[in-house]
KOLSE-175239 format. One line per 10 residues: number of its first residue (from 1); their letters; for each residue x, y, z of C-alpha. Coordinates in steps of 0.05 Angstrom, whole numbers, plus 5000, padded with zeros to 4 digits. Example, Ala and Ser with C-alpha at 12.3 -4.5 7.8 and 13.67 -1.06 7.14 Angstrom:
<recs>
1> as> 5246/4910/5156 | 5273/4979/5143
</recs>
This chain:
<recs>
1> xxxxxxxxxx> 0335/2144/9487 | 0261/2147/9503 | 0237/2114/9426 | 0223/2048/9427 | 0245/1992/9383 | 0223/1924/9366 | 0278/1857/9358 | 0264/1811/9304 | 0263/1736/9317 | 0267/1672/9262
11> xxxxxxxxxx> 0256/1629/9311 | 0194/1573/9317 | 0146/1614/9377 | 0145/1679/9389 | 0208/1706/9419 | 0187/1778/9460 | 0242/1780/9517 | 0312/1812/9508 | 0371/1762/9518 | 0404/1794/9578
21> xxxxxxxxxx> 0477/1776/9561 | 0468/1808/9495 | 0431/1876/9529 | 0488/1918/9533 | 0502/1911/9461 | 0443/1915/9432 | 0435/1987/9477 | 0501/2010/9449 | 0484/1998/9372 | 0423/2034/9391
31> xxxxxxxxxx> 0452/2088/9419 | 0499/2089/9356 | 0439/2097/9316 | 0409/2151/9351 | 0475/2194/9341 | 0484/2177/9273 | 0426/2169/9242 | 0451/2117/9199 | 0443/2039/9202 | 0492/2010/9245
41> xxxxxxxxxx> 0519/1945/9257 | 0557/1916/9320 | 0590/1853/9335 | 0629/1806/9388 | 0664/1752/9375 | 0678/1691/9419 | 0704/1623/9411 | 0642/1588/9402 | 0603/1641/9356 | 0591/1706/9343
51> xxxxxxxxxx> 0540/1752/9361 | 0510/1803/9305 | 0470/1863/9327 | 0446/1906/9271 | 0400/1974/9286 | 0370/2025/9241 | 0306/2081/9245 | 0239/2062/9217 | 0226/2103/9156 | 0173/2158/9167
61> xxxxxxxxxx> 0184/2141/9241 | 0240/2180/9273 | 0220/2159/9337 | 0219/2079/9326 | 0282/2041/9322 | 0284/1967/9290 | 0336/1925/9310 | 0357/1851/9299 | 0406/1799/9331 | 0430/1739/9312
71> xxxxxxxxxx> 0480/1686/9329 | 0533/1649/9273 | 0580/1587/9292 | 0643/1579/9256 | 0639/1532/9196 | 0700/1486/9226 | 0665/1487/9287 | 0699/1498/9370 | 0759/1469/9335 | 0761/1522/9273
81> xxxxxxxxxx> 0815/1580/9307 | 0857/1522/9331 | 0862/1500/9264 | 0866/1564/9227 | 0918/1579/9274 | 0962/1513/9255 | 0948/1530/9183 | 0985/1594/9197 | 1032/1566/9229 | 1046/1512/9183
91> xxxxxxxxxx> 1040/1566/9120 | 1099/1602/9163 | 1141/1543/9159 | 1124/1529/9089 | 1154/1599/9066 | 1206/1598/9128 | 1235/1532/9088 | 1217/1561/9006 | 1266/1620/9028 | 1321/1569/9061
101> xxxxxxxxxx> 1315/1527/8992 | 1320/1592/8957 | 1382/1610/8992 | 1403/1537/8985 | 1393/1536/8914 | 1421/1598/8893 | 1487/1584/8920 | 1481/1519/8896 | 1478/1555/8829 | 1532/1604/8849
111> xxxxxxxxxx> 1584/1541/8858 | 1557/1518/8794 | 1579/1571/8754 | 1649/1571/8788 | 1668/1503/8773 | 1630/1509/8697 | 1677/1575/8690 | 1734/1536/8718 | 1729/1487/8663 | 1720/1529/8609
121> xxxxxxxxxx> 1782/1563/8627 | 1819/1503/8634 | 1795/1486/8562 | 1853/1438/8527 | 1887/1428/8595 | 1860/1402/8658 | 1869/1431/8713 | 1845/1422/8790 | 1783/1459/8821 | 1776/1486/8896
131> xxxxxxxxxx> 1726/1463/8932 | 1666/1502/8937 | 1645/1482/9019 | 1585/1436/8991 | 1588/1377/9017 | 1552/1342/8953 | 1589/1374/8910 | 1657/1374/8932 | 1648/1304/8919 | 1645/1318/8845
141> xxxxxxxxxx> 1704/1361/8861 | 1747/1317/8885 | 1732/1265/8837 | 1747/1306/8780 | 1806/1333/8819 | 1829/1261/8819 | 1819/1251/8741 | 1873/1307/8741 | 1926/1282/8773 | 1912/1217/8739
151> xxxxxxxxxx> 1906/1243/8672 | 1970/1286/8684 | 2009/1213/8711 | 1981/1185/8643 | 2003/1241/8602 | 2068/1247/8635 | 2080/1177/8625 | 2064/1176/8550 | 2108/1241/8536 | 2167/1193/8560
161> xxxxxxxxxx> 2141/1136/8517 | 2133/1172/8458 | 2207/1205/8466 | 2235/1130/8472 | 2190/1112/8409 | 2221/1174/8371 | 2284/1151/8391 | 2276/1084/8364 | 2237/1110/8302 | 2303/1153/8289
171> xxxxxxxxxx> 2346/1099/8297 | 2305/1056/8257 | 2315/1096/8205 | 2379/1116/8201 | 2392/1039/8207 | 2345/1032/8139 | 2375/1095/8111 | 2445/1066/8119 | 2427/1003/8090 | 2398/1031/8029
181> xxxxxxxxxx> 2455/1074/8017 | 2502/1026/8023 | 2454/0979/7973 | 2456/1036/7932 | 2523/1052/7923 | 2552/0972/7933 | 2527/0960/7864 | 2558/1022/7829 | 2629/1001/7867 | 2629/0928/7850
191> xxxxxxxxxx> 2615/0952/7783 | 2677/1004/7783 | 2718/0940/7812 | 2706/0894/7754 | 2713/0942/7704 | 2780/0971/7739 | 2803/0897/7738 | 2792/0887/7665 | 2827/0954/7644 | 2892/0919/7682
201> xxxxxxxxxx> 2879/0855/7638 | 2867/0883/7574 | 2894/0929/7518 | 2888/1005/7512 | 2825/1003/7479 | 2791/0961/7535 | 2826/1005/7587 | 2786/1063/7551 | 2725/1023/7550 | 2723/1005/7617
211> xxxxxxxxxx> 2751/1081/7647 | 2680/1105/7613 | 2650/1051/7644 | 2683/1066/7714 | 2666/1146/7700 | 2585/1131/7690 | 2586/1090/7747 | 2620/1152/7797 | 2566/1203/7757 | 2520/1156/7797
221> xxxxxxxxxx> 2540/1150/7851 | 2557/1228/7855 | 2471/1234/7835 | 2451/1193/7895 | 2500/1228/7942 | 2476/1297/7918 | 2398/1269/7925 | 2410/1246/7988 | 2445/1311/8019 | 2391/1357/7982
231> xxxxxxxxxx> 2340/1307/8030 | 2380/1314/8088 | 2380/1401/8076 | 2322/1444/8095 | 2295/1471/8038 | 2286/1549/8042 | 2235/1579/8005 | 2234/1653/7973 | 2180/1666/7940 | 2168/1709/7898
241> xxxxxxxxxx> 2120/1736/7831 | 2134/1694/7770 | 2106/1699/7697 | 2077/1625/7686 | 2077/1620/7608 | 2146/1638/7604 | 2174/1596/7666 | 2132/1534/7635 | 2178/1544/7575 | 2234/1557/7600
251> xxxxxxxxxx> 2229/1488/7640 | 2210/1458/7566 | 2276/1485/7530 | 2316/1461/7585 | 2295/1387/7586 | 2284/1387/7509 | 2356/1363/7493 | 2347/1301/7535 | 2277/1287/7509 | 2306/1278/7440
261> xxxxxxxxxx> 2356/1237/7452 | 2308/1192/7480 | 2260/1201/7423 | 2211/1231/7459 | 2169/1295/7439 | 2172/1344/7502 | 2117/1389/7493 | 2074/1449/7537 | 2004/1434/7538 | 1954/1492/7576
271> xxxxxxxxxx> 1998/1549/7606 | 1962/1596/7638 | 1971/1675/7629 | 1998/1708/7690 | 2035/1712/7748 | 2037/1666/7812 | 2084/1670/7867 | 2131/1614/7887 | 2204/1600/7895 | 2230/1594/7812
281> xxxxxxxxxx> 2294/1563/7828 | 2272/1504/7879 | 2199/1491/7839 | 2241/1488/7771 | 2285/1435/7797 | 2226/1400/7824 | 2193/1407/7749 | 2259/1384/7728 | 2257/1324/7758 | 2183/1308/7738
291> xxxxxxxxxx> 2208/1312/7660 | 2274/1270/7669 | 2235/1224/7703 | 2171/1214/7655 | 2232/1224/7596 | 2262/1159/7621 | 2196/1120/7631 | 2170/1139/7564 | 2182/1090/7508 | 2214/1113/7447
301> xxxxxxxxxx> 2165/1153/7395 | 2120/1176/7459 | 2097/1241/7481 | 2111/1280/7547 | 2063/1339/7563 | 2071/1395/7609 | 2009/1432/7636 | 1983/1470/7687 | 1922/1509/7706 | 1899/1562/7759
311> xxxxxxxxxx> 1842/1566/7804 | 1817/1593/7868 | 1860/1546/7908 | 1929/1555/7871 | 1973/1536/7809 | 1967/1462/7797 | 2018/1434/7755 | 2013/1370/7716 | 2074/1328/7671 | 2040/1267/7635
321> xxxxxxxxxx> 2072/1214/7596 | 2052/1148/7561 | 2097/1106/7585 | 2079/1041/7628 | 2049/1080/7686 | 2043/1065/7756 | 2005/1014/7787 | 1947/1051/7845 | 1987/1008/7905 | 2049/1037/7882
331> xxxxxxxxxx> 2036/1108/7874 | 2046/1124/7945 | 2112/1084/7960 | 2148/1109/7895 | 2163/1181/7939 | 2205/1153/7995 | 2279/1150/7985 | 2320/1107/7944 | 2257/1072/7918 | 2257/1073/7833
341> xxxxxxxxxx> 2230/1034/7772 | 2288/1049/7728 | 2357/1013/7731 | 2393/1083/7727 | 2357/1114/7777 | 2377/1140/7851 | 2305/1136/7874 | 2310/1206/7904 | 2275/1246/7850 | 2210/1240/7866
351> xxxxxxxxxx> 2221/1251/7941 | 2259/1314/7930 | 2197/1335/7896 | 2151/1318/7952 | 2201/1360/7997 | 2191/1418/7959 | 2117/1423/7937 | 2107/1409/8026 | 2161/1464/8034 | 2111/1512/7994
361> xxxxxxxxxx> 2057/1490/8028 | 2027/1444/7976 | 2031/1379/7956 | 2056/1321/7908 | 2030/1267/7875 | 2019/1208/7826 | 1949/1210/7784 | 1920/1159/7746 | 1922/1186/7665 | 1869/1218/7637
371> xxxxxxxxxx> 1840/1165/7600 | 1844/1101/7634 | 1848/1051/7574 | 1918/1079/7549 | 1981/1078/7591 | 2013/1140/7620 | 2026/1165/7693 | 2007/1244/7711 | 2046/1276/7771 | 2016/1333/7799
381> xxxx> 2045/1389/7842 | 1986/1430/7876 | 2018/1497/7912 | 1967/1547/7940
</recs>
């Protein structure tokens, strides 16, 4: 490498020596250039700076090499591997913990979903939950595990109440059922006594009078008995396709006889063409009832109606009179048993009725009348 070269120096004076520590690689990026041909650039690297040697050929010149060096410090200084070293380091821990979260977390989620799926599962009824093997939240395990068992004491507890309180309820009301029977049927009886006794006093004729007497009295008391084991009875229901118009009628021409001895005008007011299904037998005695009932509670000279109409949720049927009515606080109270607003009544009518409209799935009830100036009661039977 006999072609000379010439440094190049920044610095205040004139710099025209070689540095001899740098020498060896300043010869070597020379010699690199020589072989190549080609602008080269060499490097060391301490831990104070860095040395830069870079070496090319003089255009036009193949025999004169140019070559620079310089020297760069670190921007952070002695200090600066050190520190990029703990930034490493602490960047390693950073992720090294991220992933343990991670891990952390995700099973986290995993026991999560367990219990959430345990619950759902146990949807209506509670029921206990392993623990997962967190700490934090087997906490919330066994405090919900707890809730169980004391829900299930609770529960347990008020199945046995409630089975004393039926058993009182029942007993309650076979105690009222017993008393109203017997209220019920003491007043036909007494009658029947005083009327027996004045047959023994008397002539034939008030014998006769007072063996009629004793006979209405029994008819009665037979009605009650037969209402109250037709309550008593479940009511079976066989349904089955029934031509309206002529059913409605048919419930009209058997009622009509009574109706005019009362002086009442029975008549059919909308009857719908058509079938609906329903048990004929148990809804006509039902219907039955309805008439007898609005017959009796309708002065002389007034009118009972029969309707009834069909939509998309079933055959409604409606008897309306205009008789006294029934006040709103009483239209509840007058279907239970043995209650009645007429002195020849058993009071079981109505809640026969109820029985059977419930036994087809419908319902039974006392409407206000259609206009509410004039008197009048409406029962409705609604079966879908």
């Amino acid at each position: 490498m006999n072609r000379p070269s010439f440094p190049t120096y920044r610095g205040s004076g004139i710099k025209r020596d070689v540095p001899e520590a740098e020498t060896p690689l300043i010869l070597r990026t020379l010699r690199q250039v020589t072989s190549t041909h080609a602008a080269t650039t060499e490097f060391v690297v301490s831990d104070e700076d860095a040395v830069i040697v870079a070496a090319c050929e003089v255009p036009h010149h193949p025999a004169l090499l140019a070559w620079t060096l310089t020297r760069t410090h670190p921007p952070l200084g002695p200090y600066g591997r050190t520190l990029v070293t703990g930034l490493a380091v602490l960047l390693a821990v950073i992720v090294a913990i991220a992933i343990a979260l991670g891990i952390v977390l995700r099973r986290w989620r995993a026991n999560l979903a367990r219990i959430e799926e345990r619950l759902a599962q146990s949807a209506g009824t509670l029921h206990p939950i392993d623990p997962t093997g967190e700490p934090d939240l087997d906490k919330i395990v066994a405090a919900f595990n707890a809730h169980v068992a004391r829900t299930a004491l609770l529960q347990h507890e008020a199945a046995g109440l409630n089975a004393r309180l039926a058993h009182a309820e029942r007993f309650a009301m076979l105690g009222q059922l017993a008393a109203q029977v017997a209220h019920e049927i003491r007043n036909p009886v007494g009658a029947m006594r005083l009327k027996a006794e004045n047959a023994l006093a008397g002539d034939a004729e008030r014998r006769t009078r007072a063996l009629c007497a004793i006979l209405e009295q029994i008819g009665r008391v037979e009605s009650q008995l037969s209402g109250l084991l037709a309550l008593t009875q479940p009511i079976r229901i066989d349904a089955q396709e029934i031509v309206l118009d002529a059913w409605l009628a048919s419930r009209i021409d058997a009622n009509r006889d009574a109706a005019q001895r009362a002086g009442v005008t029975l008549d059919l007011g909308a009857s719908p063409q058509g079938t609906a299904r329903f048990d004929a037998q148990q809804l006509a005695r039902a219907l039955d009832n309805l008439l007898l009932n609005a017959i009796r509670h309708t002065p002389h000279g007034g009118h009972v109606t029969l309707s009834a109409t069909r939509s998309a949720a079933g055959l409604t049927i409606e008897v309306a009179d205009d008789g006294p009515g029934v006040p709103p606080s009483e239209r509840e109270r007058i279907f239970e048993p043995f209650v009645t607003g007429h002195a020849t009544g058993s009071g079981l009518g109505l809640a026969v009725v109820r029985e059977i409209a419930t036994a087809h799935g419908g319902r039974a009830y006392c409407a206000a009348s259609g206009d509410a100036n004039e008197p009048g009661a409406c029962f409705v039977i609604e079966i879908p």
